[in-house]
Structures are given as structure tokens and as C-alpha cells.
N, C-alpha and C positions, 0 to 999 in steps of 0.2 A: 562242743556243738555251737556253742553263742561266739567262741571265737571264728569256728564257719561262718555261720550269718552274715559277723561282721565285716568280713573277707568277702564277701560276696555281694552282699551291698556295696563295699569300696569299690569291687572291679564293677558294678553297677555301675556306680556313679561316674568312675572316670571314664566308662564306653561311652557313655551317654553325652558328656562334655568332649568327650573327642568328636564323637559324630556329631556334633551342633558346632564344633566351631572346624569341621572339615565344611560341612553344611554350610559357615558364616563365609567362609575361603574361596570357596570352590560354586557353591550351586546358587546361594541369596542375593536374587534380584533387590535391588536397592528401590522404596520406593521415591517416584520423582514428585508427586502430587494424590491427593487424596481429596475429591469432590462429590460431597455427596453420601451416595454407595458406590461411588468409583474409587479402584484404588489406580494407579498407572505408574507400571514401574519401568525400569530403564531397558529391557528388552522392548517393551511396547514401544517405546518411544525409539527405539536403534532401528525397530521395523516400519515404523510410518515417516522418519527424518528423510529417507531420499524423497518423497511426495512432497516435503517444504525447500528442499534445496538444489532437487536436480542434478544432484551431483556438482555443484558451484562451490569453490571455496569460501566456509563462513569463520565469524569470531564466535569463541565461547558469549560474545554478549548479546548476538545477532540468536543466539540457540538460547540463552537463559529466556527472552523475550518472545521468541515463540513456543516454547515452553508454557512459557504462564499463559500467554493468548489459548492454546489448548485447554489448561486447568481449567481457563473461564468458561470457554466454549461446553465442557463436562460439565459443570456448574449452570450452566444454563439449561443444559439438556437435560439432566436433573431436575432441573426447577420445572421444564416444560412436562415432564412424567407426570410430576407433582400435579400439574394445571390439568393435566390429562389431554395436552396437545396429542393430535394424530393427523396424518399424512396422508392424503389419501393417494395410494400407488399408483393412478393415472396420471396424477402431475408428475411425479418420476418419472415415468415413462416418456412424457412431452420433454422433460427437462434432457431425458435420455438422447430420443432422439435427434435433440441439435447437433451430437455430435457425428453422427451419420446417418442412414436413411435405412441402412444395413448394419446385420449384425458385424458381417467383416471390414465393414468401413467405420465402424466408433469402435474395432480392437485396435486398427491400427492406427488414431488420434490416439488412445489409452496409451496405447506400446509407447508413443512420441512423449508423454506426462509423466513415463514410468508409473503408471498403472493400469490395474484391474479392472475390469466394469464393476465387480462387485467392492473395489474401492470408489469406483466413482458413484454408484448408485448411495451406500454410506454417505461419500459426503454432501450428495444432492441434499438425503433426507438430514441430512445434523446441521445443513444451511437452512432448511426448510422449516424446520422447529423453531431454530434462533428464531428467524424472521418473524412467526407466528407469535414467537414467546415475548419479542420485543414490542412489537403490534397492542399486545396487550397490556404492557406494564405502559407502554405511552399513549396507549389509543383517546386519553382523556386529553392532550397538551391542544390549547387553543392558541392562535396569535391575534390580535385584536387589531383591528384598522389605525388607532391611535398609536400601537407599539410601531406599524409598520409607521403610519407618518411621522412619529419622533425620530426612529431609523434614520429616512430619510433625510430630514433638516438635520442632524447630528452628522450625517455622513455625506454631505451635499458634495465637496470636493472631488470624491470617489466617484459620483456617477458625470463628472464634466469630463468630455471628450476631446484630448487636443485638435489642432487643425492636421490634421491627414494628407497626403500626397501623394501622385500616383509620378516616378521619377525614373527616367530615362539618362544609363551612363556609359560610357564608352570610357574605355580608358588603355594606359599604351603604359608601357615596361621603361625605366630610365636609361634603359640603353638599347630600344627602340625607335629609333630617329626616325626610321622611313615613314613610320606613325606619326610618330610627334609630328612630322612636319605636315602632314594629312590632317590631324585634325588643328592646327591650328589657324586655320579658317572653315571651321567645321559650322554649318550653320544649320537650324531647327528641319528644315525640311530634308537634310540629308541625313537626320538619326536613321528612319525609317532604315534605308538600305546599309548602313554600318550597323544595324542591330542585327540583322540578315546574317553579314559578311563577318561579322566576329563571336557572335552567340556563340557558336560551339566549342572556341577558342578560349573561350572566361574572359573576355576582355571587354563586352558587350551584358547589357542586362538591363532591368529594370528593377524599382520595388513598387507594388500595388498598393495603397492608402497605407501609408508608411508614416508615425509618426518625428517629429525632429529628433527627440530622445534615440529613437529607434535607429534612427539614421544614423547619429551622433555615434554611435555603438560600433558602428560597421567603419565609416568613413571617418571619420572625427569633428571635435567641435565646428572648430574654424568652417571645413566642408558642408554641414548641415546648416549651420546656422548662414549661409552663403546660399544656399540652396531655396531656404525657406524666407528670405527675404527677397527672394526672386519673384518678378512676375510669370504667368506660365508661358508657355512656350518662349522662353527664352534662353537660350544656348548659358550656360553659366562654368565658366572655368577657363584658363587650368586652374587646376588644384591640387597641388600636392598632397599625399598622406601615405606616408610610408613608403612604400617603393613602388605607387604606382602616380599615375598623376591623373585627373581626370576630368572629365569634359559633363557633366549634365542636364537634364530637360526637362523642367519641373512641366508636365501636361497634364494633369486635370489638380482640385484644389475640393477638399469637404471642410467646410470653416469646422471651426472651431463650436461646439454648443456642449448644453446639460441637461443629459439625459429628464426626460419628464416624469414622473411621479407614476405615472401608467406606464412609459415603456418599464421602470425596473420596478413595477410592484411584486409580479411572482417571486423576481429574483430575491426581493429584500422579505417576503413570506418564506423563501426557502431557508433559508441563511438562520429568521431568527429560530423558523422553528426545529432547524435541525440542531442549536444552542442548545436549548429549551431540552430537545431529545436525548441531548451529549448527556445533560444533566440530570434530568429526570432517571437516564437509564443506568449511568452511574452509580446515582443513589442509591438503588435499588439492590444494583451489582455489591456492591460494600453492604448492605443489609445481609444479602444471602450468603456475604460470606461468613458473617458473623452468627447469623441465625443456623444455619447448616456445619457439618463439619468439611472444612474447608482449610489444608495447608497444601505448602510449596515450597516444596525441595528441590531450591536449585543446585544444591552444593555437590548433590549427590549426583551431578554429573559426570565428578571432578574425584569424590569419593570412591576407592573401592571398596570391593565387597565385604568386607569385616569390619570397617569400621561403619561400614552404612548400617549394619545388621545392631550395632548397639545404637548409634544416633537413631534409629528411626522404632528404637523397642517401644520409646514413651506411646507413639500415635499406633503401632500395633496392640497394644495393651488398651489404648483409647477403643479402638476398632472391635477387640475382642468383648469389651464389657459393654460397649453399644448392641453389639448381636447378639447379647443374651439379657438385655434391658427388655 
């Protein structure tokens, strides 16, 4: 009799061990991340990955990186539970409507995103949290008149404006001669109608408040720097650069100035206090990953199924004794 038993518990045990590691084999989603009370494992993630890429060719590193961008995003959504953020469903609906006016006109925007409405309503509200949840953690950051005027005198270079140009060029192919020899008594009052007569042709153009650097870019040094010591309306070339030669017309001139302390103060209020936001919200972010249960499994992208199901026992085991703490 007790050798039955023991016989019998054996075949116990080893169905049990067969069916757990057919189970590790065959059925065990691997988990990718765990935030919070989220767990998200690599089916979640194989069903929402066309909504990040479109179907585009990516690298395994372009995917570990939006990966964790998710984690954090779950992680903050969690935190916003936590705060007891809510949504009220009329702004989803406002949010809804931009994308048509009609139900069958935001299916067929959705169709074009590869998705759902009831995907995109999802991610209206899990953008709509963040915002909320971020609002909160920085809604205290000030910037002070003196940070912005330090800014300023620190960064004075930055806001000086080169001299700008509005320039007028015609130009002709190296083995183009009936040209060449057209414009080479080309003079200011005849751009007008050679800008006409070759515009559609690319041989003809202008640049609108164009600085030298800018120019330099396009035509080359020698060219710009020829250009900008010109007075305006003054026919200036030939000019060689590469295989074209060209003829120019420097016509209107914005000197050179630095910007004043009023024109760039919003700008230089945005800049510090979205620093200030980088960091403050950071901080925060590395708090709750510390204070919350909070990992990230990139590996196990890469992993299959059996050996995911032992690497990831430790944080199941974590998970398990959490939900009965």
C-alpha cells in the first residue's frame, strides 16, 4: 500500500513538472515590465507595437526605448490613480472630435493610424492623466525676473541677429553659352524679367532675409561673402561654384542687431522653466520608481518562453506575496 502512495505521488509529481514546463514552452508569456499593479507582458506589447511603428522598419534599440517610454507612462498612470486623477469624458470627446466631425469620417483617420476609436479614445485619456499628473508634481516651479535677466547677459550672443538679405540669382549651366553670353552684360533692372523667363527652369530664384552663413551653405564661401559685401541693387558676379556660375542681386538689406530683453523674455521664461520642469519631473519619476514596484524587462524581448518563465520567477514570487500582504 505505501509502496502505491509512493508511486502515485511520483506520477504526481512528474505530470505536474511536465505540465509546467509544457506551460514554460509553449503557453508563458514572458513578462516585459511591471508598474505599479501593472504587469505587461510580451503579447501586450506584440498587440500595441503596430500603433508605435506603422509598420516601419525599427532596431531592437529604437523597441527597447519605447518600451521603457511605456513602463513610465504605466507608472505614471498609476501614480495618477494613486492622486485620484479623473477625466472628465467631454474633453475626450472634444479631443475625439478633431479627428472628424463624423462617426465615419475619425474611422477612416483611425483606419489610416492603424487604429481603433476605442484605441484612440485609450490613448486620449492616458495622455490626459500624464498632463494632469505632471501639472501636479510641477505646478509649484517659479522663474524669477533675475534668473530670466541672468539668462539673458549669460546668453547675450544667442539672441544677436546677423545682417539678413533679400537676394536675387540667376544663373546658367557650364556648357550653356547662349546664356552665358546673355547674362554677361546682365544688368539690375533686367532681373525682374529673367526671373520671369527662367523661374520654372531652376536657373532663376531668389532667398528672402537669407543670412551669409545661410547662403555660404547653398552657394559657397567665396559667393556669399561676395554677395554680402555688396551694395544693393547691385548686379554682383560671375561666380563660379560648382557647375553652375552665377549672376546676383543683393535687393533689400535688415542690418545686423540684438534682440532686446523684451522681445526674447517669454522665450527665455519658456526654456528656463521647461529645465526646471525636465528636472523637477524627473525627480519625481526615479522616486516612484523606487517607492512603487517598478522593473524592466528588456531582455525578454529577445528571450523565449522557458527561459523567460525562470528569469522572471524572482518578480512573480515578489507579485505573489505583495497580493497577499
Amino acid at each position: 500500500m505505501k509502496t502505491r502512495k509512493k508511486w502515485l505521488f511520483l506520477c504526481a509529481a512528474c505530470l505536474s513538472l511536465t505540465a509546467m514546463l509544457i506551460y514554460a514552452m509553449a503557453v508563458y508569456q514572458p513578462i516585459l515590465f511591471v508598474a505599479g499593479d501593472h504587469i505587461f507582458r510580451k503579447d501586450d506589447w506584440e498587440r500595441i507595437k503596430p500603433i508605435y511603428f506603422h509598420g516601419r522598419p525599427h532596431t531592437p534599440e529604437e523597441e527597447e526605448r519605447l518600451l521603457e517610454q511605456r513602463s513610465l507612462e504605466e507608472l505614471v498612470l498609476y501614480m495618477g490613480r494613486q492622486m485620484g486623477v479623473r477625466i472628465d469624458e467631454r474633453i475626450i470627446d472634444e479631443h475625439m472630435k478633431q479627428l472628424g466631425s463624423t462617426k465615419e469620417e475619425r474611422e477612416q483617420v483611425l483606419r489610416q493610424m492603424n487604429m481603433t476609436e476605442a484605441d484612440s479614445v485609450t490613448n486620449i485619456r492616458r495622455a490626459l492623466i500624464g498632463f494632469e499628473v505632471k501639472r501636479r508634481v510641477t505646478g509649484e516651479i517659479t522663474v524669477s525676473e533675475e534668473e530670466i535677466n541672468s539668462y539673458y547677459r549669460e546668453h547675450l550672443e544667442s539672441f544677436r541677429i546677423p545682417e539678413l538679405r533679400t537676394i536675387y540669382y540667376v544663373r546658367a549651366g557650364q556648357a550653356d553659352k547662349p546664356l552665358m553670353d546673355k547674362l554677361k552684360t546682365i544688368r539690375a533692372e533686367r532681373f525682374p524679367s529673367l526671373l520671369k523667363e527662367y523661374d520654372l527652369e531652376g536657373r532663376a530664384g531668389f532667398h528672402e532675409w537669407i543670412s551669409q552663413a545661410e547662403l555660404s551653405a547653398t552657394v559657397g564661401e567665396e559667393a556669399a561673402e561676395a554677395v554680402f559685401r555688396s551694395p544693393i541693387k547691385q548686379v554682383v558676379g560671375p561666380i563660379v561654384s560648382e557647375q553652375w556660375t552665377y549672376w546676383f542681386l543683393p535687393d533689400e538689406i535688415m542690418p545686423a542687431k540684438t534682440q532686446s530683453l523684451a522681445e526674447v523674455r517669454e522665450k527665455i521664461y519658456r526654456t528656463l522653466y521647461l529645465e526646471k520642469e525636465s528636472i523637477v519631473y524627473g525627480k519625481w519619476l526615479e522616486e516612484q520608481k523606487r517607492a512603487n514596484l517598478y522593473c524592466l524587462f528588456t531582455e525578454n524581448l529577445k528571450n523565449n518562453r522557458f527561459w523567460a518563465f525562470w528569469s522572471d520567477l524572482p518578480v512573480r514570487l515578489q507579485l505573489l506575496f505583495q497580493s497577499h500582504a
